[in-house]
Predicted model as a PDB file, atoms N, CA, C, CB and O in Angstrom, pLDDT in the B-factor column:
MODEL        1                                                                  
ATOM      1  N   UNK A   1      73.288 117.467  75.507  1.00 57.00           N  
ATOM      2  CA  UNK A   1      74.233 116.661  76.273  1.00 57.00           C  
ATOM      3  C   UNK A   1      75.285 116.093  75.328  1.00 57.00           C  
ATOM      4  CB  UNK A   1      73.504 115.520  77.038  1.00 57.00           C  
ATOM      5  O   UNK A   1      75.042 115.728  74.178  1.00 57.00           O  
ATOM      6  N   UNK A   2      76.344 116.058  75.855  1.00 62.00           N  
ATOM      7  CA  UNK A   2      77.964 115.702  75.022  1.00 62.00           C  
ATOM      8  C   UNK A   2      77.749 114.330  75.360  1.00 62.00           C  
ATOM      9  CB  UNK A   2      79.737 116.458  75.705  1.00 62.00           C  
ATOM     10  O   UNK A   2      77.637 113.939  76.522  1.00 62.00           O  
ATOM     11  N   UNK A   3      77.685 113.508  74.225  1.00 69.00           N  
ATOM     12  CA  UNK A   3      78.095 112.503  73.808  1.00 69.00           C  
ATOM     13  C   UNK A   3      79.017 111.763  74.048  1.00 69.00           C  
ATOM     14  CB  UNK A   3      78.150 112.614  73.077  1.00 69.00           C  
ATOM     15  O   UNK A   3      78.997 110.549  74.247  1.00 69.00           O  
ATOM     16  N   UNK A   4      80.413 112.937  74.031  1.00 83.00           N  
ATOM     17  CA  UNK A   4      81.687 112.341  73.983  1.00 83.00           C  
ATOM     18  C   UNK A   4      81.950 110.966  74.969  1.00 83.00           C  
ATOM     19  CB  UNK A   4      82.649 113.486  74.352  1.00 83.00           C  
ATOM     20  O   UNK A   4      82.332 109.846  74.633  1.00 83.00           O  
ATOM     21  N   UNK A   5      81.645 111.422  76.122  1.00 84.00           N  
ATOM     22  CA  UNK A   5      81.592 110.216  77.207  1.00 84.00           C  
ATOM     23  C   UNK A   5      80.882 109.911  78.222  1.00 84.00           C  
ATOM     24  CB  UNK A   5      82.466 110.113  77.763  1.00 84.00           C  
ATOM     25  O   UNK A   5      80.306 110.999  78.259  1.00 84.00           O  
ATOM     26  N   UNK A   6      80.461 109.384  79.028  1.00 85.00           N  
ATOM     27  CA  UNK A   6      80.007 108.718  79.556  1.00 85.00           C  
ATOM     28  C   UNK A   6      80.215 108.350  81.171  1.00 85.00           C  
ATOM     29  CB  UNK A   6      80.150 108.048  78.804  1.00 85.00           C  
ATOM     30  O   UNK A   6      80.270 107.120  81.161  1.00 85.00           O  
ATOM     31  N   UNK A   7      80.345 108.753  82.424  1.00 83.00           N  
ATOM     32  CA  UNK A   7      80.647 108.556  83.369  1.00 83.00           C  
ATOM     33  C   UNK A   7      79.595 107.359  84.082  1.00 83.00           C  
ATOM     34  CB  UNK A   7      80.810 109.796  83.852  1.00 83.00           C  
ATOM     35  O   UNK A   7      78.387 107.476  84.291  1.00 83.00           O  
ATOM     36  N   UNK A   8      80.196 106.561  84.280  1.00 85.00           N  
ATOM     37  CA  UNK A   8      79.362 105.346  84.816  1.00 85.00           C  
ATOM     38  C   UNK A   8      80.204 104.815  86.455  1.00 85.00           C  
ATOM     39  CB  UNK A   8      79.428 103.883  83.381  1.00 85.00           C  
ATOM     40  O   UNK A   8      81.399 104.650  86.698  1.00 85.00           O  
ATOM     41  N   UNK A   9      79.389 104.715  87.043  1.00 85.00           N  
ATOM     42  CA  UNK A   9      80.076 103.925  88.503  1.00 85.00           C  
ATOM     43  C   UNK A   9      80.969 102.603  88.532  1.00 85.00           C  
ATOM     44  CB  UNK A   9      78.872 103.441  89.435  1.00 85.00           C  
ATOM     45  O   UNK A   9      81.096 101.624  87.796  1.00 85.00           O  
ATOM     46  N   UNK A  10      81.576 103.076  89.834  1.00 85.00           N  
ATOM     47  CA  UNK A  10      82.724 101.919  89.517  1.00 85.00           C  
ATOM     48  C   UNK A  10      82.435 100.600  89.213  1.00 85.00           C  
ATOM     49  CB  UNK A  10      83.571 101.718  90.579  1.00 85.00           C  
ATOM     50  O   UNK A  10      81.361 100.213  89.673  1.00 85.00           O  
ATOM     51  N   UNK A  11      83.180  99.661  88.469  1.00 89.00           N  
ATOM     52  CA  UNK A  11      82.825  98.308  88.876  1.00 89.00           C  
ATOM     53  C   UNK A  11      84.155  96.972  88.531  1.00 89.00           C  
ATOM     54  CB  UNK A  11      81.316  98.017  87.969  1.00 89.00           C  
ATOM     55  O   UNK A  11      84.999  97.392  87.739  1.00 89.00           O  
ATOM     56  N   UNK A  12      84.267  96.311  88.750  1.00 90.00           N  
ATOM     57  CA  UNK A  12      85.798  95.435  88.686  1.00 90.00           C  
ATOM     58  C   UNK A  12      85.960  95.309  86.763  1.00 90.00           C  
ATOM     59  CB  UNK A  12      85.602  93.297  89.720  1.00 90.00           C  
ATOM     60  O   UNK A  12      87.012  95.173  86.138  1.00 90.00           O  
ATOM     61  N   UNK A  13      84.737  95.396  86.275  1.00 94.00           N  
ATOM     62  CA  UNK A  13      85.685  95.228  84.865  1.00 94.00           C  
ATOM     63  C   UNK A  13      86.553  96.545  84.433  1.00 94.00           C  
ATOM     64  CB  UNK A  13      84.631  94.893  83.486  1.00 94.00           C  
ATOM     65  O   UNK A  13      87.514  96.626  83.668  1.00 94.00           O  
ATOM     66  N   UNK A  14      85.983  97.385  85.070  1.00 91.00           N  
ATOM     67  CA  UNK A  14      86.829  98.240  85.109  1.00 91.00           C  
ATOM     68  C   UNK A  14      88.281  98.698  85.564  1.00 91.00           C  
ATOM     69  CB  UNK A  14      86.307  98.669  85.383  1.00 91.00           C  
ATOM     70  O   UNK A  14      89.116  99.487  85.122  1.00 91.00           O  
ATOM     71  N   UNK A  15      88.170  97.549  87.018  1.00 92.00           N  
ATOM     72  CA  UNK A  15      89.586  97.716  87.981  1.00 92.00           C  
ATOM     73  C   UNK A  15      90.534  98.249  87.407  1.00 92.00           C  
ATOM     74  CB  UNK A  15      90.234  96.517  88.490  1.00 92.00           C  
ATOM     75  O   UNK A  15      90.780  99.424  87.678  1.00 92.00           O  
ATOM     76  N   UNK A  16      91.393  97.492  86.385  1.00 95.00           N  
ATOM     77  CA  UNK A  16      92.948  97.897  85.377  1.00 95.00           C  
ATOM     78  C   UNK A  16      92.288  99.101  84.633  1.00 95.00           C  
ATOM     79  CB  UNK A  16      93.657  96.415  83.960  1.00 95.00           C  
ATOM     80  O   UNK A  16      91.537  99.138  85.607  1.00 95.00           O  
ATOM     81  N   UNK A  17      92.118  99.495  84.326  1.00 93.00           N  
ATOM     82  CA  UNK A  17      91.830 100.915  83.840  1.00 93.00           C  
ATOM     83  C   UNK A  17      91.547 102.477  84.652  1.00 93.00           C  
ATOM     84  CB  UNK A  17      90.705 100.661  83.152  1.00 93.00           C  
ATOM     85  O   UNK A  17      91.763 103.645  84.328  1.00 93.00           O  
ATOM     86  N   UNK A  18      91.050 101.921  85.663  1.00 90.00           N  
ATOM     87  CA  UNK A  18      90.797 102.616  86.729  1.00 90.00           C  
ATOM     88  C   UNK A  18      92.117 102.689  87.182  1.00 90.00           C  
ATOM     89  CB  UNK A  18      89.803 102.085  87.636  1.00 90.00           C  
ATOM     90  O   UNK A  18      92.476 103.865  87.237  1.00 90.00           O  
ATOM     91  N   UNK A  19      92.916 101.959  87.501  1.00 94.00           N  
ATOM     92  CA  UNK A  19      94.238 101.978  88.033  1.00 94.00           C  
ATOM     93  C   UNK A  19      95.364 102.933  86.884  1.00 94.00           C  
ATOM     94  CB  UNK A  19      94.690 100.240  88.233  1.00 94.00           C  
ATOM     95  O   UNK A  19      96.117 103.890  87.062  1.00 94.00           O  
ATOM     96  N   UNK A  20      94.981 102.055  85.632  1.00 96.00           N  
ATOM     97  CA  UNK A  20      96.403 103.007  85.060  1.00 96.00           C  
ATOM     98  C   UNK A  20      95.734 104.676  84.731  1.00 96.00           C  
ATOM     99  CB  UNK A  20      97.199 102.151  83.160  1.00 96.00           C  
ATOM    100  O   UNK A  20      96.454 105.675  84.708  1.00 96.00           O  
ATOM    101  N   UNK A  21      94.721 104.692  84.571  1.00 93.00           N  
ATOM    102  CA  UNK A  21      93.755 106.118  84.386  1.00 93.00           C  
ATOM    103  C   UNK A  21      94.819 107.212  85.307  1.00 93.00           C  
ATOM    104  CB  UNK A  21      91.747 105.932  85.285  1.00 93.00           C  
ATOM    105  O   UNK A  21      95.558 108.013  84.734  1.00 93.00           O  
ATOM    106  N   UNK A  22      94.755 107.103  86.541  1.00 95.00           N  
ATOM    107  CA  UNK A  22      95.012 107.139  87.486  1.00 95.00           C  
ATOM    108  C   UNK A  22      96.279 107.566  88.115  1.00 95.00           C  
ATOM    109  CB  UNK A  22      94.695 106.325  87.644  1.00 95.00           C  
ATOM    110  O   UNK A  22      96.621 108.500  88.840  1.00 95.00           O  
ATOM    111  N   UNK A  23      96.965 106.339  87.464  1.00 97.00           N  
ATOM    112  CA  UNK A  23      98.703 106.276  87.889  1.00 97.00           C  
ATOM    113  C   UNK A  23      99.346 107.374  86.799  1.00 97.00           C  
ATOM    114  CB  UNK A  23      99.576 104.382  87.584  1.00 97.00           C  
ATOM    115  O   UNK A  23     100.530 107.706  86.839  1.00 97.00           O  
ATOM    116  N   UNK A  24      98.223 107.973  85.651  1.00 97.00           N  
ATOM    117  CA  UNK A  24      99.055 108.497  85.196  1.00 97.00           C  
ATOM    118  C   UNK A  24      99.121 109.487  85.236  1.00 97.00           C  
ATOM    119  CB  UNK A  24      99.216 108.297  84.456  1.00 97.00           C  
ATOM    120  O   UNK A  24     100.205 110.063  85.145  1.00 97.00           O  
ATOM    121  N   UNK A  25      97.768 110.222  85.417  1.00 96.00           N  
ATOM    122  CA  UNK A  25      97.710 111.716  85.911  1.00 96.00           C  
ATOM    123  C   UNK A  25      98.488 111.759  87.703  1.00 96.00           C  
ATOM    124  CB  UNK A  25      95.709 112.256  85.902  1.00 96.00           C  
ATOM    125  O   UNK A  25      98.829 112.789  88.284  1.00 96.00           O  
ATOM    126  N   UNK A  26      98.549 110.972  88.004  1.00 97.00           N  
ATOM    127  CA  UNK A  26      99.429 111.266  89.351  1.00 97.00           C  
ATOM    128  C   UNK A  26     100.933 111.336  89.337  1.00 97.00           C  
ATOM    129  CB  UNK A  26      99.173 110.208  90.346  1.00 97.00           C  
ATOM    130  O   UNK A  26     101.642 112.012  90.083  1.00 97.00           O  
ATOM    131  N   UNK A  27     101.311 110.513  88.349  1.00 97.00           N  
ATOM    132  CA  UNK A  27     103.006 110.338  87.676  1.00 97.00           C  
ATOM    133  C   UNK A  27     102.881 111.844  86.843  1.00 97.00           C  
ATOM    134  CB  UNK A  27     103.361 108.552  86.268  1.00 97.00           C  
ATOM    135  O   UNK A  27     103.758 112.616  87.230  1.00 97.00           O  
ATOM    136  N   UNK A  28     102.192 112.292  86.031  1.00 98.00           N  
ATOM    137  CA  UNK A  28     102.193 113.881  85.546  1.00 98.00           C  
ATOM    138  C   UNK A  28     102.069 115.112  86.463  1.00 98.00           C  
ATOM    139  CB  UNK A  28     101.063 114.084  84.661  1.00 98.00           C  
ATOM    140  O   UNK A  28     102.401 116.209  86.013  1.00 98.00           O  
ATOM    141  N   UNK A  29     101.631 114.998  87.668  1.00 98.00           N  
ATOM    142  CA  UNK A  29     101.340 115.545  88.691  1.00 98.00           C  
ATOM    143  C   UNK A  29     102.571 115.828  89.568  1.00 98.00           C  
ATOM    144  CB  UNK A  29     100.398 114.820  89.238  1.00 98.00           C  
ATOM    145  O   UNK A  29     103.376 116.759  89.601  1.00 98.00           O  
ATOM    146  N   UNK A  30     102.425 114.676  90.276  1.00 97.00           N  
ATOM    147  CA  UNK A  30     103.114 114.197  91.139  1.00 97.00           C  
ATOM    148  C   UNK A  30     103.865 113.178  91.226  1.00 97.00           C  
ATOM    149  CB  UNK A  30     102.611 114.132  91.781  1.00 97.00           C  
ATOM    150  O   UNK A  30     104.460 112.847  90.201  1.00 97.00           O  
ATOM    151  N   UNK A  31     104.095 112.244  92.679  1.00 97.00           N  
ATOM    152  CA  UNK A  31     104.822 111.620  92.535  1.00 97.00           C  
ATOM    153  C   UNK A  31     104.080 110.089  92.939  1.00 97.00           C  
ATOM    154  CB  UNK A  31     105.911 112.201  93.153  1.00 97.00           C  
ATOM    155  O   UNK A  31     103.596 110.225  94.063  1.00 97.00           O  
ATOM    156  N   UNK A  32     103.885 109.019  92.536  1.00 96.00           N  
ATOM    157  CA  UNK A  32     103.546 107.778  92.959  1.00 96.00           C  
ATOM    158  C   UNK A  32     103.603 107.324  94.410  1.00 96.00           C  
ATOM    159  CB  UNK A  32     104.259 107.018  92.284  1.00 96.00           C  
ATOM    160  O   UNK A  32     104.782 107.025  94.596  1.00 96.00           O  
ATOM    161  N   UNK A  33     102.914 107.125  95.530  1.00 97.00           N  
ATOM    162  CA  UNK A  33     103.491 107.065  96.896  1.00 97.00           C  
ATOM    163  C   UNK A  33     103.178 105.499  97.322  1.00 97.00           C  
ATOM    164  CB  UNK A  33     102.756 108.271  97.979  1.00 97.00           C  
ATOM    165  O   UNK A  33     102.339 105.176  96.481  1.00 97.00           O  
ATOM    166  N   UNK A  34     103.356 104.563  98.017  1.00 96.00           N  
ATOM    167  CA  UNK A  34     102.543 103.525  98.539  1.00 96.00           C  
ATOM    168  C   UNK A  34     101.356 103.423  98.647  1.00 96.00           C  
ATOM    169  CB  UNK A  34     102.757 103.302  99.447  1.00 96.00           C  
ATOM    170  O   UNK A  34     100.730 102.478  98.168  1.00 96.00           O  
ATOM    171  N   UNK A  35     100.780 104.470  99.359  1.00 94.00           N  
ATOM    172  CA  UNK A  35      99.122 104.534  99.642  1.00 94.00           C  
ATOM    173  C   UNK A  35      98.862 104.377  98.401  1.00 94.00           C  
ATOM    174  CB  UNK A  35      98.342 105.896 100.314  1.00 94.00           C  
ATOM    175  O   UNK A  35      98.482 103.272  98.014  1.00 94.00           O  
ATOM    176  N   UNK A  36      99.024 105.570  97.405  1.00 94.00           N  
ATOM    177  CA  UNK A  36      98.692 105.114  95.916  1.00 94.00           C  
ATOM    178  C   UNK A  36      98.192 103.798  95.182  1.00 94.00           C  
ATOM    179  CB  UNK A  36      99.720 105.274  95.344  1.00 94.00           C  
ATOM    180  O   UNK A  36      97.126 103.533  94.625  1.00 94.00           O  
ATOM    181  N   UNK A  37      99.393 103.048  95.395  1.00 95.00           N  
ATOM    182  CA  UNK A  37      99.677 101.863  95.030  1.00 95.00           C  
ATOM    183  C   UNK A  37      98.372 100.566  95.681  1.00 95.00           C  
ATOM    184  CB  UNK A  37     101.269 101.721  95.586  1.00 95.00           C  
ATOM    185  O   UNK A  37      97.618  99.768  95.125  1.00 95.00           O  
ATOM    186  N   UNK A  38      98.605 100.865  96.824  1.00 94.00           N  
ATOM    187  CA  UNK A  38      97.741  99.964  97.985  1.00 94.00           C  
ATOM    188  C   UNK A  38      96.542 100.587  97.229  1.00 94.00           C  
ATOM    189  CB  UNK A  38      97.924 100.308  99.997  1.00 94.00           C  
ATOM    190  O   UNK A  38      96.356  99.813  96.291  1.00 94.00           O  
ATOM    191  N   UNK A  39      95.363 101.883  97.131  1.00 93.00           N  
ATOM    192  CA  UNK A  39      94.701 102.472  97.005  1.00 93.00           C  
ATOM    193  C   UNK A  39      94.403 101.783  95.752  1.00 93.00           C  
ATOM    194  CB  UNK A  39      94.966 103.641  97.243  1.00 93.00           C  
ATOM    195  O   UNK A  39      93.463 100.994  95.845  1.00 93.00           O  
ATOM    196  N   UNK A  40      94.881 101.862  94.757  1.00 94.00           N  
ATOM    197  CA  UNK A  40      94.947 101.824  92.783  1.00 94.00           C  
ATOM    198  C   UNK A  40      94.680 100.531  93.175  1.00 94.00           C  
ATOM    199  CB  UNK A  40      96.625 102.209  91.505  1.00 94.00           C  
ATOM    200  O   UNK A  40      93.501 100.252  93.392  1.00 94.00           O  
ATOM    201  N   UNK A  41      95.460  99.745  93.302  1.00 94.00           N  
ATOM    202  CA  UNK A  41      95.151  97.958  93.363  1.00 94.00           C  
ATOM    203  C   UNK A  41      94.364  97.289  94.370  1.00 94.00           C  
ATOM    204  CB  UNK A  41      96.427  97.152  93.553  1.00 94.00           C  
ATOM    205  O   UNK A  41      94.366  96.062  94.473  1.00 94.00           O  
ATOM    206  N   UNK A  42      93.576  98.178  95.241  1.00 93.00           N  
ATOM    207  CA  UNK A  42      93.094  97.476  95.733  1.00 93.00           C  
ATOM    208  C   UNK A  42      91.565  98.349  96.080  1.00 93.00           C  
ATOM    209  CB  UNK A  42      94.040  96.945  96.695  1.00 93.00           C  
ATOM    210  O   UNK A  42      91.068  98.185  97.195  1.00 93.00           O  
ATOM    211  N   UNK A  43      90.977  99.126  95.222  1.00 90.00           N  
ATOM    212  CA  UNK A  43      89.800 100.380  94.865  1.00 90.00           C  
ATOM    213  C   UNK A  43      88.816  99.684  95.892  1.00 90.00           C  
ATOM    214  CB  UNK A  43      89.058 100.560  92.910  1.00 90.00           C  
ATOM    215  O   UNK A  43      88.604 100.317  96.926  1.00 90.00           O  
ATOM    216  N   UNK A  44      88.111  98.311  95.718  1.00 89.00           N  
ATOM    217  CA  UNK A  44      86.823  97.918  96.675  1.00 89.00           C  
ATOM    218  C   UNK A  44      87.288  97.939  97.877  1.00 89.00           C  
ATOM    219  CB  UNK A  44      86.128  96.522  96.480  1.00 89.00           C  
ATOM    220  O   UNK A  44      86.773  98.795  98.596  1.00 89.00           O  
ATOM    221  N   UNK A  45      88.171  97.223  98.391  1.00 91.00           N  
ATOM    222  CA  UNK A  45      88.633  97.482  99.923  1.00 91.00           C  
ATOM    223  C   UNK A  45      88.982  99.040 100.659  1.00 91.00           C  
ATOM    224  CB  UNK A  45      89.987  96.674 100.029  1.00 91.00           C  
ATOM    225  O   UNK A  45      88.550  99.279 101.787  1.00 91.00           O  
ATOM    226  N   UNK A  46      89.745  99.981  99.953  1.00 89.00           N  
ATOM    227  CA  UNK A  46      90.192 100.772 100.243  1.00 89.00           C  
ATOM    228  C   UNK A  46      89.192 101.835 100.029  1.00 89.00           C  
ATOM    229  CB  UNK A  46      91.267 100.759  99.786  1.00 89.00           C  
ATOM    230  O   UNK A  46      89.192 102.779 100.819  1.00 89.00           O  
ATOM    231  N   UNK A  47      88.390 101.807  99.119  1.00 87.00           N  
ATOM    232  CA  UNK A  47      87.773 102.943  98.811  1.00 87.00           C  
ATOM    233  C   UNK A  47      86.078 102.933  99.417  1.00 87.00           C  
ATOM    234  CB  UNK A  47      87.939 103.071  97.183  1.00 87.00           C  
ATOM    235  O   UNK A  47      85.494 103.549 100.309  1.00 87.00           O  
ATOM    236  N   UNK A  48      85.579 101.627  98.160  1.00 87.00           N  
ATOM    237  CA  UNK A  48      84.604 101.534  98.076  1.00 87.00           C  
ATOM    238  C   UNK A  48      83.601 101.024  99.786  1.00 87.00           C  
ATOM    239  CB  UNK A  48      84.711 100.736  96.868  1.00 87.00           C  
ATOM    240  O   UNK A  48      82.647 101.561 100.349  1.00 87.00           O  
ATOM    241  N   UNK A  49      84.490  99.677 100.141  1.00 89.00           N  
ATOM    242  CA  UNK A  49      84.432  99.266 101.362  1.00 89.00           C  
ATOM    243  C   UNK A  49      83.694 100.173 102.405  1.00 89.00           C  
ATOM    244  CB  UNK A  49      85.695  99.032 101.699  1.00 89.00           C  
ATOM    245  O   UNK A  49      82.666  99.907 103.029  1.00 89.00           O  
ATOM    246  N   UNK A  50      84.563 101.458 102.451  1.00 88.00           N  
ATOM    247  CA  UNK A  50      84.570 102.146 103.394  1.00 88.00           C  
ATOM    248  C   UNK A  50      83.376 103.122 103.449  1.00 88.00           C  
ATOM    249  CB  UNK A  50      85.732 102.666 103.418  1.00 88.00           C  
ATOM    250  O   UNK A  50      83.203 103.899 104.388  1.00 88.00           O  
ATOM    251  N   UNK A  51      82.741 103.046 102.607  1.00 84.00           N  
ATOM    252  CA  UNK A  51      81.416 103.568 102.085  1.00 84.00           C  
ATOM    253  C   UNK A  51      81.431 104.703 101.457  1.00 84.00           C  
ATOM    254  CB  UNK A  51      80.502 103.740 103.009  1.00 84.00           C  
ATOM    255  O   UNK A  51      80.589 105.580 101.650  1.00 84.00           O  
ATOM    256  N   UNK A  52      82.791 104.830 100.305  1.00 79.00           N  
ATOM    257  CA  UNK A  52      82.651 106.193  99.746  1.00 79.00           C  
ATOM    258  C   UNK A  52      82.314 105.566  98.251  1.00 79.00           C  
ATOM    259  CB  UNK A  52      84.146 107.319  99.917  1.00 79.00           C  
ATOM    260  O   UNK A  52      82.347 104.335  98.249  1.00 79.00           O  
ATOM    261  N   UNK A  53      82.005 106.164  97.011  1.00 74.00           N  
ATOM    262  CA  UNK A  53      82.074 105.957  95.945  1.00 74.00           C  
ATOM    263  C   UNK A  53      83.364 106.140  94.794  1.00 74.00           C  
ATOM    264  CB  UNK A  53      81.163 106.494  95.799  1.00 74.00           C  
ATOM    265  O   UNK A  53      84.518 106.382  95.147  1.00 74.00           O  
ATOM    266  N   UNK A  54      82.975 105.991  93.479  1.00 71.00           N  
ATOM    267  CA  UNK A  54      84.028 105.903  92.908  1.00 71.00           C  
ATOM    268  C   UNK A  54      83.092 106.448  91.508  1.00 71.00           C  
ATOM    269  CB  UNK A  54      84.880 104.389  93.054  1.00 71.00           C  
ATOM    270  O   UNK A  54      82.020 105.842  91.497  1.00 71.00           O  
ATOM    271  N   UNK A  55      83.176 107.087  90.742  1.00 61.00           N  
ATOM    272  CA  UNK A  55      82.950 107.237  89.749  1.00 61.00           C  
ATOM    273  C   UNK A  55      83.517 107.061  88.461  1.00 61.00           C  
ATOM    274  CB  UNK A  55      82.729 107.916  89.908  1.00 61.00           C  
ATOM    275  O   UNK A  55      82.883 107.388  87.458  1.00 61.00           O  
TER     276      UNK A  55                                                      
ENDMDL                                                                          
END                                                                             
């Protein structure tokens, strides 16, 4: 098993990292949209809430 990293479940100390992680492969991608935005800043309501996970 690779060492290198580590995938652990979501959790708020994570929030800001999770967000710019995120914003940036989508800004390399694509394009930034609202949902995004709403989505990135607000992960427990939008995501988690709803009973999906986050890794």
């Amino acid at each position: 098993m690779d060492s290198a990293f580590v995938i652990v479940p979501y959790s708020e100390a994570y929030k800001d990292d999770f967000r710019k992680l995120n914003e940036e492969w989508i800004r390399k991608f694509f394009k930034i949209e609202e949902m995004d935005r709403i989505t990135l800043h607000h992960p427990k309501e939008s995501i988690l809430d709803k009973g999906d996970i986050l890794l």
